[in-house]
C-alpha positions in Angstrom: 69.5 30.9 -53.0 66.1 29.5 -52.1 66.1 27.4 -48.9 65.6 23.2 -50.3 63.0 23.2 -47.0 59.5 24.5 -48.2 57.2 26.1 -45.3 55.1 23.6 -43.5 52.6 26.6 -43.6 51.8 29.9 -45.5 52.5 30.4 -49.0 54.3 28.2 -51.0 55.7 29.5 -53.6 56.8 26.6 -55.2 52.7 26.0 -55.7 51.5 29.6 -55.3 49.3 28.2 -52.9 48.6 28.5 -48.9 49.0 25.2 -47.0 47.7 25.3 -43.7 49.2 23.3 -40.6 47.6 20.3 -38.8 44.9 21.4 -36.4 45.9 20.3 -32.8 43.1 21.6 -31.3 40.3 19.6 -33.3 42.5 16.4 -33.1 42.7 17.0 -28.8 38.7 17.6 -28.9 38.1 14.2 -31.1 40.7 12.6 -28.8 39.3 14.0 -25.7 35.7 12.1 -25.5 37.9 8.7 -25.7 39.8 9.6 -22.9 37.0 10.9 -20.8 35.0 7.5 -21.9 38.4 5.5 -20.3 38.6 7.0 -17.4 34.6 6.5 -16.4 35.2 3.0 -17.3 38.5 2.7 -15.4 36.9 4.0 -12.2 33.3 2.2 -12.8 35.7 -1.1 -12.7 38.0 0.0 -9.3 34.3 0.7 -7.4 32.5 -2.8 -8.7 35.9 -4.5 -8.1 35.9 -2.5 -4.5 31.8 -3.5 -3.7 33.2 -7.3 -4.8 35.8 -7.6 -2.0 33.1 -6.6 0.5 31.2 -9.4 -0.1 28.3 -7.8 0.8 24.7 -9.9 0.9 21.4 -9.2 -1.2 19.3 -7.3 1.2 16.2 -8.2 -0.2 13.4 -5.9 -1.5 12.0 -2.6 -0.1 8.3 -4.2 -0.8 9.8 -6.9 1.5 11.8 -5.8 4.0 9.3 -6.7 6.5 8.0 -9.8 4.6 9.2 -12.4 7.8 7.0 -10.3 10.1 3.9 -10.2 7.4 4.8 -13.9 7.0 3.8 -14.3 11.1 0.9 -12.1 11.1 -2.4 -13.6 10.6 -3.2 -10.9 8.0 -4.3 -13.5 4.8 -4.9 -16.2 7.4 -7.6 -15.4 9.5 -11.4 -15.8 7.5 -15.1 -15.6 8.4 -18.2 -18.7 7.0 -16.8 -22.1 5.8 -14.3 -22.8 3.5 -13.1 -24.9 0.8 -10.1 -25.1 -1.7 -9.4 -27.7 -3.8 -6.1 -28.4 -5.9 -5.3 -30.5 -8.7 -2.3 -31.0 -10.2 -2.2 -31.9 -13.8 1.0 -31.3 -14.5 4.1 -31.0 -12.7 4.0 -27.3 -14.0 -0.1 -26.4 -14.3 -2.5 -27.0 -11.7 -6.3 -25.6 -11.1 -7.6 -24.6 -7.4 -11.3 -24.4 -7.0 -12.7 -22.2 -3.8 -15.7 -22.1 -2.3 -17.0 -19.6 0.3 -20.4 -19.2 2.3 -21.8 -18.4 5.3 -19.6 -14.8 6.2 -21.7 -12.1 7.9 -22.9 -9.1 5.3 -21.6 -11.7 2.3 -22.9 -13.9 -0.3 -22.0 -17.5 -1.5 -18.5 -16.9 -3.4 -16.7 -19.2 -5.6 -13.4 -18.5 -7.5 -11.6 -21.2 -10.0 -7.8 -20.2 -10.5 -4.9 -21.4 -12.7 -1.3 -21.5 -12.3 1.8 -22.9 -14.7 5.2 -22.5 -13.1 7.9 -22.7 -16.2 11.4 -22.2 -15.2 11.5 -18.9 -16.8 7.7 -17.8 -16.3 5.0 -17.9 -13.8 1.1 -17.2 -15.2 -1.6 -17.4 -12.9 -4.9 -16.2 -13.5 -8.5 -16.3 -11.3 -11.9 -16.1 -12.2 -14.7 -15.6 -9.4 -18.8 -15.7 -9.5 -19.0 -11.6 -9.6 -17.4 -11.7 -12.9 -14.0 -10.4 -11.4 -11.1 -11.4 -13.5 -7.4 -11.7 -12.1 -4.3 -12.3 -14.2 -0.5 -11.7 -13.3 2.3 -13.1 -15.6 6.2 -13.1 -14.4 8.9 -13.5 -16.7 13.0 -13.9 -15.8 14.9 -12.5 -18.3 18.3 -13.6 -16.2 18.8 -14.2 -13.0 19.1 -10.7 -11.7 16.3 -9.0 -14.4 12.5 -10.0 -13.9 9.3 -8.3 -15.4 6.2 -8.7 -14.0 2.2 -7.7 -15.2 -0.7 -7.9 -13.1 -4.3 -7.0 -14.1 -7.8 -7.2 -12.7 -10.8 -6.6 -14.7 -13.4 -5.9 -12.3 -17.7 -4.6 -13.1 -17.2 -2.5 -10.1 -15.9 1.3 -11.4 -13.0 2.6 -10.4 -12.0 -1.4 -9.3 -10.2 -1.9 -12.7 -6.2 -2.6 -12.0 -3.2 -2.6 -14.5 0.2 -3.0 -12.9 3.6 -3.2 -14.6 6.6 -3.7 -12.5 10.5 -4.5 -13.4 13.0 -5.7 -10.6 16.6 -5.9 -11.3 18.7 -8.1 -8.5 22.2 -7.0 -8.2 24.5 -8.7 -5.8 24.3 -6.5 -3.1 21.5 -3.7 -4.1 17.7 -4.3 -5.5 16.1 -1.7 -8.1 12.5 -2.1 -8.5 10.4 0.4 -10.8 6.5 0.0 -11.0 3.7 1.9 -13.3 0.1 1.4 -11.7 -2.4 2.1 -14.2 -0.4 4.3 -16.6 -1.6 6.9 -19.4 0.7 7.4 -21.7 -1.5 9.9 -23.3 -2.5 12.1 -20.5 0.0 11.3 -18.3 -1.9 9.7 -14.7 -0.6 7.1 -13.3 1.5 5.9 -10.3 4.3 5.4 -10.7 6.8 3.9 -7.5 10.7 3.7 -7.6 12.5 1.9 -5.1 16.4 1.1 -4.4 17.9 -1.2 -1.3 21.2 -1.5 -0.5 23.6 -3.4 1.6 26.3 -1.3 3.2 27.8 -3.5 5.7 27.2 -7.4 6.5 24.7 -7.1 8.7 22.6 -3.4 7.4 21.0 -2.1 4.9 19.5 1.0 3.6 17.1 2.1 1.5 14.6 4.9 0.0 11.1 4.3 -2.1 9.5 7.5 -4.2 5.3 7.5 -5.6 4.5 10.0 -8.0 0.9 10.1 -8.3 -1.4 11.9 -10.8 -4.7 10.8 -11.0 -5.5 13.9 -13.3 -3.4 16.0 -15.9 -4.1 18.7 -13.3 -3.3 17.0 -9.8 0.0 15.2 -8.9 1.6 14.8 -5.0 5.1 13.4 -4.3 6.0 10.8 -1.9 9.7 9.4 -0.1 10.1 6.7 2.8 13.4 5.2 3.9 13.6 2.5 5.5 16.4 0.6 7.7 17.0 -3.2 8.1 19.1 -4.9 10.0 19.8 -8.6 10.0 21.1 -10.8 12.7 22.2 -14.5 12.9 18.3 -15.2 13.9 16.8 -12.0 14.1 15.7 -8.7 11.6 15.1 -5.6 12.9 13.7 -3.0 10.2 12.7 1.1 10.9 11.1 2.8 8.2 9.5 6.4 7.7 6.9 7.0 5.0 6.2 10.9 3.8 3.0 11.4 4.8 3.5 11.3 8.5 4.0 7.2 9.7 6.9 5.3 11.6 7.0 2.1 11.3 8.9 0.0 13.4 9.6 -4.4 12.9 11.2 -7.3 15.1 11.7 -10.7 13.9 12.8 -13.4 16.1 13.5 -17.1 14.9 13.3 -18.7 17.9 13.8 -22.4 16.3 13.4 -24.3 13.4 9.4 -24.3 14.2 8.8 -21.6 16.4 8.7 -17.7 15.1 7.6 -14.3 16.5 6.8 -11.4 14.9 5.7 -7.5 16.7 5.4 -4.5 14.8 4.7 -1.0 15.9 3.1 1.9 13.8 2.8 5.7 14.6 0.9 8.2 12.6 1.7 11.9 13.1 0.0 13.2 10.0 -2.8 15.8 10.3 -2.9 16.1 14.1 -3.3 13.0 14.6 -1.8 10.8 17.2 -2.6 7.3 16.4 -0.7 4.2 17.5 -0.7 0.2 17.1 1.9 -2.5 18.5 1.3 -6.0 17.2 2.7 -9.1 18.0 2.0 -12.8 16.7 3.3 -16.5 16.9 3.7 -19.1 14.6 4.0 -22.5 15.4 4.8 -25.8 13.0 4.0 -29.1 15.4 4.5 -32.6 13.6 1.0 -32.3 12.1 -0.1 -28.8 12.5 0.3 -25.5 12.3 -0.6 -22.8 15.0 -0.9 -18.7 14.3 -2.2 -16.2 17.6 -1.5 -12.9 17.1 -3.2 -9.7 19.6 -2.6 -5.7 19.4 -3.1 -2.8 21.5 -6.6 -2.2 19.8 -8.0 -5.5 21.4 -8.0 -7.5 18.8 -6.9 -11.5 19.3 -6.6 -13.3 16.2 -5.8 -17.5 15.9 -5.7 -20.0 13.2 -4.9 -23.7 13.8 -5.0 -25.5 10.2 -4.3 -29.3 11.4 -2.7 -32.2 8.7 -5.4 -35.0 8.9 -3.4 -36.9 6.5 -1.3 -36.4 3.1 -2.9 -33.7 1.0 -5.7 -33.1 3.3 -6.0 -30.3 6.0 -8.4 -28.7 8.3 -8.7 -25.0 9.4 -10.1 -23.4 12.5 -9.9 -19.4 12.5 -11.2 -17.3 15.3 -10.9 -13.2 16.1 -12.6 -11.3 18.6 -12.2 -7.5 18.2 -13.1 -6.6 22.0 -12.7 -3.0 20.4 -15.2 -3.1 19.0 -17.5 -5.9 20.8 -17.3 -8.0 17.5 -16.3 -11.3 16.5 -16.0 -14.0 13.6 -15.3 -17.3 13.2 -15.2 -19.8 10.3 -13.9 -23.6 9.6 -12.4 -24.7 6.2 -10.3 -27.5 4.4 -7.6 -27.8 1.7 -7.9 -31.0 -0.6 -5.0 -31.6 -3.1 -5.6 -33.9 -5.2 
């Protein structure tokens, strides 16, 4: 007698056909990518649920990690001739700034006319000056953690031509920032910078910046620096090695609410050479002025007292002797907003 229970596979003679069984394997392959996909996003959740309890600070930018100290410095302070800007505001988001600038040794008569509209999304700004130089840069937050920014300068001079294209993302405790300087998508040249900082304890943080540059299809050169910053209740203290042969070290001190010091140190190893700089500066806010000094190891003494004569209105002073050098320059200015 003929079993009631037909084969699950094999002939079938009740058919005179072969049926073939399920295939396992194939069904644990298709299940397999699923299962793989759960577990990344099982563990990606532990580790940002992990880097949450830390509570760990935004450390900044690597651009800025020694913005405090720049902030100090004399460096886009200290001018030669006399001086002029002028602001108006039209609207609480657009304003125009007119500058003047004459008398500096071994330059002409310059004047610039700039624009800016602050949106709360977008910031344009764009300048204009008497050599025909044209200066545009456009920022635009796409949250509160992604921004892009463009900045361009059209200049007559060759070679002076700029196009930059930048995107920062802001995580809670990291910044990502990715920039293309004058790419070529057709032959490739460029520069192109990558840059990560991240906090890995309250007080510290770490971080690593790569340029790639190829000004020709035929020429390129890698670059890495890392840098170190460490923040205090009212201090930063930031180390940083760049490829090519430079330490760079930072101090920031807060002494009060209106008083702030700044030194800075930089070595330079590269190509035999043994070159080295220390810098240190003041800053000082009084009830109607503000006072900048700065000196370094090359003999250089810088100051800048701009002084509040009333609402709107204030007056500059800005001195620097480079005893290096036997050289010096000196040059008075006001800013009117109006």
């Amino acid at each position: 007698m003929a079993s009631s229970t037909p084969a699950p596979f094999g002939f079938n003679p009740a058919t005179s056909s072969f049926a073939t069984a399920p295939a396992p394997v194939e069904a644990a392959a298709a299940t397999a990518p699923s299962s793989l996909l759960s577990q990344a996003k099982s563990t990606f959740a532990k580790i940002s649920q992990f880097r949450d309890s830390l509570n760990l600070p935004h450390p900044g930018t690597y651009e800025g990690s020694n913005r405090e100290v720049k902030n100090t410095f004399l460096t886009n302070h200290v001018f030669e001739g006399a001086r002029c800007d002028i602001t108006k505001v039209l609207t609480p988001n657009f304003q125009v700034t007119h500058s003047f600038g004459m008398g500096a040794a071994g330059s002409p008569s310059t004047y610039n006319f700039g624009t800016a509209f602050i949106g709360q999304q977008s910031f344009l700004s764009g300048n204009l000056d008497t050599d025909g130089n044209v200066q545009a840069r456009a920022n635009y937050a796409w949250s509160n953690t992604n921004v892009s920014k463009v900045q361009a300068q059209l200049s007559n001079t060759p070679g002076h031509s700029m196009l930059q294209m930048e995107q920062d993302y802001n995580g809670q405790d990291f910044n990502l920032n990715l920039k293309a300087v004058n790419p070529s998508p057709v032959e490739g040249t460029g520069i192109f910078i990558g840059s990560y900082l991240q906090s890995v304890t309250p007080h510290l943080a770490l971080g690593a910046e790569a340029v790639y540059q190829r000004p020709t299809p035929g020429q390129e050169d890698t670059t890495y620096s890392y840098v170190a910053k460490y923040t205090g209740s009212d201090y930063i203290a930031t180390a940083q090695y760049q490829g090519f042969g430079a330490l760079q070290a930072a101090y920031y001190l807060r002494y009060s609410d209106k008083v702030d010091f700044g030194t800075e140190i930089q070595l330079v190893t590269a190509g035999g050479r043994r070159e080295a700089v220390a810098t240190v500066g003041g800053k000082f806010e009084f009830r109607r002025s503000t006072f900048r000094g700065q000196i370094d190891t090359t003999g250089k003494v810088s100051a800048v007292l701009e002084e509040k004569i009333v609402p709107g209105f204030s007056f500059l002073i800005s001195g620097e002797m480079d005893h290096g050098k036997g050289q010096s320059r000196f040059g008075v200015g006001m800013m009117w907003e109006v």
